[in-house]
N, CA, C and O of each residue as an XYZ file, in Angstrom:
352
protein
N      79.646    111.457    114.578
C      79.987    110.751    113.369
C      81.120    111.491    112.671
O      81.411    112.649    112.968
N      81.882    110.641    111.539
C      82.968    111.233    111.035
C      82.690    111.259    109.721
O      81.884    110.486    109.202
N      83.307    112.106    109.124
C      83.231    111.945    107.465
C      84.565    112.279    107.162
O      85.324    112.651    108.057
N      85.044    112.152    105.601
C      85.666    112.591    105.068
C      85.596    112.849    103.431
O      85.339    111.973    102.606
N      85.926    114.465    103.092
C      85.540    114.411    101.251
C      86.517    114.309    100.799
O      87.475    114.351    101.571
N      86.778    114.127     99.342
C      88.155    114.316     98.679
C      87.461    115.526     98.149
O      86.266    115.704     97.916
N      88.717    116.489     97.982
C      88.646    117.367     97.131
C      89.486    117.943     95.900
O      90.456    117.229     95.648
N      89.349    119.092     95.046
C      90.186    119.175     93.895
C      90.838    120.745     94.108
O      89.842    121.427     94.349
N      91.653    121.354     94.125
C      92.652    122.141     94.410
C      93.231    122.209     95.400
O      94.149    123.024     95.500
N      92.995    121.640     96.116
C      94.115    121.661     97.636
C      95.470    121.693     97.332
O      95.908    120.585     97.021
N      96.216    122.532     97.319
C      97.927    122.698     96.938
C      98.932    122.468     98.231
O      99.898    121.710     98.315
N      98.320    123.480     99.323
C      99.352    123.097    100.044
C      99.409    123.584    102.172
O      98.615    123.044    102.941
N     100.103    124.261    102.495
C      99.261    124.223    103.985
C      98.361    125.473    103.732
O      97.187    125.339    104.079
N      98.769    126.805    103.120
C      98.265    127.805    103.199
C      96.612    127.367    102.751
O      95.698    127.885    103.394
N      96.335    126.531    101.782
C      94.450    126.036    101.530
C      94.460    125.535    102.658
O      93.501    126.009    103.267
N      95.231    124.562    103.527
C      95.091    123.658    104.533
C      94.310    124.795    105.430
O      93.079    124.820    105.439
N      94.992    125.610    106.084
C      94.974    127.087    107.223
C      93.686    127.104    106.737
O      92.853    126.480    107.393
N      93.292    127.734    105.632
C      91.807    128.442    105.134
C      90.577    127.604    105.006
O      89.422    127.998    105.168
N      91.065    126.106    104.619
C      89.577    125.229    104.916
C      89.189    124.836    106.765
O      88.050    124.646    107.192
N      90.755    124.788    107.789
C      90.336    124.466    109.237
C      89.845    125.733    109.582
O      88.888    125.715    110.356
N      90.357    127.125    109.109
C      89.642    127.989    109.849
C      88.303    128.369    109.476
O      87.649    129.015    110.295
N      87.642    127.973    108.019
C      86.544    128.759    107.852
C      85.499    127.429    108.069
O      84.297    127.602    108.275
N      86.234    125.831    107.982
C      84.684    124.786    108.432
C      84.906    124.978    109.943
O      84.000    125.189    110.749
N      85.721    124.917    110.124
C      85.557    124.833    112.138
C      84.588    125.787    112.549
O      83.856    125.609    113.523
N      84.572    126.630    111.945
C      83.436    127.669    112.720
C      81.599    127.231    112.325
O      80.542    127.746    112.692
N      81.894    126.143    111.492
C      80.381    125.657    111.192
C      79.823    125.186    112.011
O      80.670    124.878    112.850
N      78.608    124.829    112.437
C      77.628    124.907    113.348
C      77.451    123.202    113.520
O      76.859    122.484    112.713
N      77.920    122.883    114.406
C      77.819    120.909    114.523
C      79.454    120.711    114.089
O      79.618    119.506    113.895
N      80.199    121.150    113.959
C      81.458    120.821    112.922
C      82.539    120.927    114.123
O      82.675    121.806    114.974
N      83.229    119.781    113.911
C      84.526    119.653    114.917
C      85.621    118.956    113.970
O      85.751    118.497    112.835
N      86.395    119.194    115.290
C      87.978    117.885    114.487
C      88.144    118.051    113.034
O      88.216    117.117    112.236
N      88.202    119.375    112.730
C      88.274    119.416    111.415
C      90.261    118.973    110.933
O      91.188    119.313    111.668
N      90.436    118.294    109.767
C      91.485    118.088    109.501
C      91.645    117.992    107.900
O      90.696    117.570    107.239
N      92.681    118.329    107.365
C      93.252    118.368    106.047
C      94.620    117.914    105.585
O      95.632    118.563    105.848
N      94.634    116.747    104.868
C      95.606    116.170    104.493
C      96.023    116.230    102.825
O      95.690    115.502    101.890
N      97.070    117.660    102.906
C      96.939    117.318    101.940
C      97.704    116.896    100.900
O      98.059    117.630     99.978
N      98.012    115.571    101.025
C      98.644    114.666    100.358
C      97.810    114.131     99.274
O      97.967    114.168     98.054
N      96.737    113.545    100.123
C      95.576    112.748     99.571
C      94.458    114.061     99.449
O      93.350    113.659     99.093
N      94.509    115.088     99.605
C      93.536    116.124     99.034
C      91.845    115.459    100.033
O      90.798    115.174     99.452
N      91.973    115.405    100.948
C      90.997    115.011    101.925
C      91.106    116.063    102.914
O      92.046    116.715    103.367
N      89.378    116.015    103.184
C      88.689    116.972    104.595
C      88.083    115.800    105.247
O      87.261    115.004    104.792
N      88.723    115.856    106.552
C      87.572    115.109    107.466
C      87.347    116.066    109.096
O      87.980    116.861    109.791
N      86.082    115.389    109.087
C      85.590    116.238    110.056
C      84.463    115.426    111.235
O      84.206    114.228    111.114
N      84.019    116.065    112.068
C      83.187    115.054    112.685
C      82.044    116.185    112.671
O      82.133    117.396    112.469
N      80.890    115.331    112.967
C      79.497    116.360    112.176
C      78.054    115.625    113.201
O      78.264    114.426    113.388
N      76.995    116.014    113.715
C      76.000    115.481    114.492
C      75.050    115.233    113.473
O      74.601    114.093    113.597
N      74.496    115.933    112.381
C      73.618    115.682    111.863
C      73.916    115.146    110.095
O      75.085    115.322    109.751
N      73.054    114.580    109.087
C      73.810    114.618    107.691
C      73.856    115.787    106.661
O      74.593    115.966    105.691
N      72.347    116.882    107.429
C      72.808    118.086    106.659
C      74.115    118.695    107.186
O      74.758    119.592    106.641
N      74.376    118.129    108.215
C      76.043    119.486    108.394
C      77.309    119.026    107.309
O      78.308    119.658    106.967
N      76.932    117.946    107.003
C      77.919    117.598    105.685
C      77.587    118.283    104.777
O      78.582    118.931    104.452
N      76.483    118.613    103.953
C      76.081    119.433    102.624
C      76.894    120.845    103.637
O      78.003    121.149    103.199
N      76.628    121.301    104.336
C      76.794    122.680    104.682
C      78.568    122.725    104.856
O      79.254    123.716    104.604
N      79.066    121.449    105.330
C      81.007    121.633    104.424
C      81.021    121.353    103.677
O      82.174    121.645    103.360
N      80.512    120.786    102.673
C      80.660    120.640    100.653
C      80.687    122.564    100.541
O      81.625    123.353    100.423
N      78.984    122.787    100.660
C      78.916    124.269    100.047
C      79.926    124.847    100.704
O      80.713    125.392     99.931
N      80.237    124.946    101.959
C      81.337    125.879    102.142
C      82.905    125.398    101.512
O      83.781    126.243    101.326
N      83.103    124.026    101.235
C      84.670    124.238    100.459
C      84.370    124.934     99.043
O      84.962    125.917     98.596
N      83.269    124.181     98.396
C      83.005    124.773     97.419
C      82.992    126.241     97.188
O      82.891    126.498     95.989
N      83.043    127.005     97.752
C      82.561    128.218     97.654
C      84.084    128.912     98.270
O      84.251    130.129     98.188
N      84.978    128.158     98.783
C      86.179    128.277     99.116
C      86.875    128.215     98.127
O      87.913    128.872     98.048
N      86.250    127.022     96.688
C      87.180    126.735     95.590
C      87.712    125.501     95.446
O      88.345    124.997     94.519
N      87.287    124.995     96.726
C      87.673    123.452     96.540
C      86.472    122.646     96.200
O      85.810    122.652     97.237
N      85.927    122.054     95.428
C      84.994    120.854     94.996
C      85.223    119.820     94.923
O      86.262    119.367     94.443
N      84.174    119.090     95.451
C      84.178    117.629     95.816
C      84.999    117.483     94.801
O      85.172    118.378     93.973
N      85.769    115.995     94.749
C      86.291    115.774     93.746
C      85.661    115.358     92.726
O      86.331    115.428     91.696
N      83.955    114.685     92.529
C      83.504    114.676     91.148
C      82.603    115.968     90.676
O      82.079    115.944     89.563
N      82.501    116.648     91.202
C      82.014    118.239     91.025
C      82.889    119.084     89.813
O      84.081    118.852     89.613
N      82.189    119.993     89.118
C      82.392    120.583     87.954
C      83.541    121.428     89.019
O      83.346    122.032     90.073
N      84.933    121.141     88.145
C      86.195    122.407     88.629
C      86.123    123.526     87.688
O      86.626    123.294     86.589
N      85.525    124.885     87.897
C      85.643    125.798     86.374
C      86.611    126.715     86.483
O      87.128    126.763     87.599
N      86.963    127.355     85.788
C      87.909    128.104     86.124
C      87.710    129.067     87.420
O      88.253    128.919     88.516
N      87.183    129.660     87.194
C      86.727    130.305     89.127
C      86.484    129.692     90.196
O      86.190    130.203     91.277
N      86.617    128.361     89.900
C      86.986    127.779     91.620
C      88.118    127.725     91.752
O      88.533    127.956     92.887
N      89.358    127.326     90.416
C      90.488    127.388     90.523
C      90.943    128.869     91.066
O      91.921    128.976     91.806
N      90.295    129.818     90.716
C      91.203    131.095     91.157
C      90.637    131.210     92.649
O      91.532    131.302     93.489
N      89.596    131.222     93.046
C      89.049    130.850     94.017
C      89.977    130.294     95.429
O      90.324    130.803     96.495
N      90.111    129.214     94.886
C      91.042    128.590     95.575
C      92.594    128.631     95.494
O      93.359    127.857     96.069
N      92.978    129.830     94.555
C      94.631    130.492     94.834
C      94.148    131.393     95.928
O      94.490    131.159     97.087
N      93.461    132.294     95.668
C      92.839    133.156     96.682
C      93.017    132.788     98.159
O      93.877    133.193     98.942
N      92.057    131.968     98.353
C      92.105    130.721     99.902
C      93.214    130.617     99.936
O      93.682    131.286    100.857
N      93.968    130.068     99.352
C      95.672    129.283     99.645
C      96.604    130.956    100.000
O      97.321    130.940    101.000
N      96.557    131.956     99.379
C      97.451    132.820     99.318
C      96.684    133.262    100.583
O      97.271    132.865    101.589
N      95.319    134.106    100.912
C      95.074    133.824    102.413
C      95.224    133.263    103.746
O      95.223    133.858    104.824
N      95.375    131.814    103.460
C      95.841    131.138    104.461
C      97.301    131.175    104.851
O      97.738    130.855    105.957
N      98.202    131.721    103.527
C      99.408    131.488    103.926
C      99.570    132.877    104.821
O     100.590    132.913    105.509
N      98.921    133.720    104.873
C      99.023    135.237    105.186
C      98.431    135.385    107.044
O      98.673    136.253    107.883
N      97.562    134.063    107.119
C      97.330    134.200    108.492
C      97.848    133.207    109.109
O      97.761    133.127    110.334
C-alpha cells in the first residue's frame, strides 16, 4: 500500500536527504519520496501502524503533519535535519 503526508517545514533538498535517509530505514517502509514543492512524504508501507511509526519519526525530525501543533522546536528541529542533510 501507498500513502502520502503533507508536512510543515520542508524547505528544501537538504530536509529532502534527511527524511529519505532516516524513514527508509523503517521497518515495512519502502519507495520513500519527498516532494518538496507540495511539502509531501510518500511512501509504501505493509501494515497501518507503519504509518504512525513515519508521522513519529518526521515529527521528531521536525516536520509535522501538516495539522499538528508546529512549536518552535520543531522549527529548529527541522533547520537542524535540513543543514544535516545538506552535509551528507
Amino acid at each position: 500500500m501507498e500513502k502520502t503526508v503533507t508536512i510543515q517545514n520542508l524547505k528544501c533538498g537538504g530536509c529532502s536527504n534527511t527524511i529519505i535517509k532516516k524513514v527508509s530505514v523503517l521497518e515495512n517502509i519502502s519507495d520513500v519520496k519527498v516532494d518538496v514543492d507540495k511539502s509531501t512524504v510518500s511512501f509504501k508501507y505493509l501494515k497501518d501502524s507503519d504509518i504512525k511509526q513515519v508521522k513519529e519519526t518526521l515529527f521528531s525530525l521536525g516536520y509535522p503533519e501538516e495539522n499538528d501543533k508546529n512549536s518552535i522546536s520543531r522549527k529548529v528541529k527541522s533547520y537542524i535535519s535540513c543543514a544535516n542533510g545538506k552535509m551528507n
